[in-house]
C-alpha positions in Angstrom: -0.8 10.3 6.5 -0.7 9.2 2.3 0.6 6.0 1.4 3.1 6.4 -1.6 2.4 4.8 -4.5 4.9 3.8 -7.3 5.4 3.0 -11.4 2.8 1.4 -12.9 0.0 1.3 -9.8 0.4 5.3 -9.9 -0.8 5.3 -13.0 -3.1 3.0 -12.9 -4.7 5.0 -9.9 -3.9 8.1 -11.5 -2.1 9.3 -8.2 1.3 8.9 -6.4 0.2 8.9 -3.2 -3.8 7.4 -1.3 -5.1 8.8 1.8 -5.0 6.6 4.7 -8.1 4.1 4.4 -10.8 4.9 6.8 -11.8 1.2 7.9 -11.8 1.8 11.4 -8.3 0.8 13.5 -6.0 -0.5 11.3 -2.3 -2.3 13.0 -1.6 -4.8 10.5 -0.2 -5.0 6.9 -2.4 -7.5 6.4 -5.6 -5.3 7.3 -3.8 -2.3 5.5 -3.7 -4.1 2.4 -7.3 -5.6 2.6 -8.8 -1.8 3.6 -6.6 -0.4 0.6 -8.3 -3.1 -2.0 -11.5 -2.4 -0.7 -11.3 1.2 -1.4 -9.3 0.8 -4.6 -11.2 -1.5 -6.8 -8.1 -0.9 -9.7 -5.5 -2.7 -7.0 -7.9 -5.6 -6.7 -5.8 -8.0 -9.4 -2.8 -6.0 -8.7 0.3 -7.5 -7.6 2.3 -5.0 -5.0 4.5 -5.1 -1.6 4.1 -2.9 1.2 6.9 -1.0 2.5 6.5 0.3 5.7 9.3 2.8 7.2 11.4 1.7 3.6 11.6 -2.0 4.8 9.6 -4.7 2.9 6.7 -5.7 5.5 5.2 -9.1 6.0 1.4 -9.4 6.3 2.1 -9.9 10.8 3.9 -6.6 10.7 2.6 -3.6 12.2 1.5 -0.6 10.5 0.3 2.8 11.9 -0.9 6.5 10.4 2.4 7.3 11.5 4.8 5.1 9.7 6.1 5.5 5.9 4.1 3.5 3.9 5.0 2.5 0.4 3.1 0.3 -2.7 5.9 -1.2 -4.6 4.9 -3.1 -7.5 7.1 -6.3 -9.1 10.1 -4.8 -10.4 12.4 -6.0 -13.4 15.7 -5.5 -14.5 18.6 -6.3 -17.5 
């Protein structure tokens, strides 16, 4: 499973999409998003939602290999 990754965290990665962390059983956003900072020293200051199955998540949600999973950076518009 990859996690996509958008705009400006792409680049700053230098990839559009991460493998799935390997930190052991991950069901949360929450524990998704720590696993994925851990790996990923450049998303440590970064500011990013998860999308999981193209719906915003909240940090309770569930979240498995099998779902969509997105990194959406703050957007803005004019």
């Amino acid at each position: 499973m990859t996690i996509h990754v958008f705009a400006g965290l792409a680049e700053d990665l230098g990839a559009r999409t991460l493998p799935w962390p390997d930190e052991g059983e991950i069901q949360s956003v929450e524990a998704l998003e720590r696993a994925l900072r851990k790996c990923h020293p450049e998303l440590t200051k970064a500011a990013f939602r998860i999308a999981v199955n193209k719906r915003y998540a909240s940090w309770a949600d569930e979240v498995s290999r099998l779902d969509e999973v997105a990194l959406i950076p703050p957007v803005s518009g004019g």
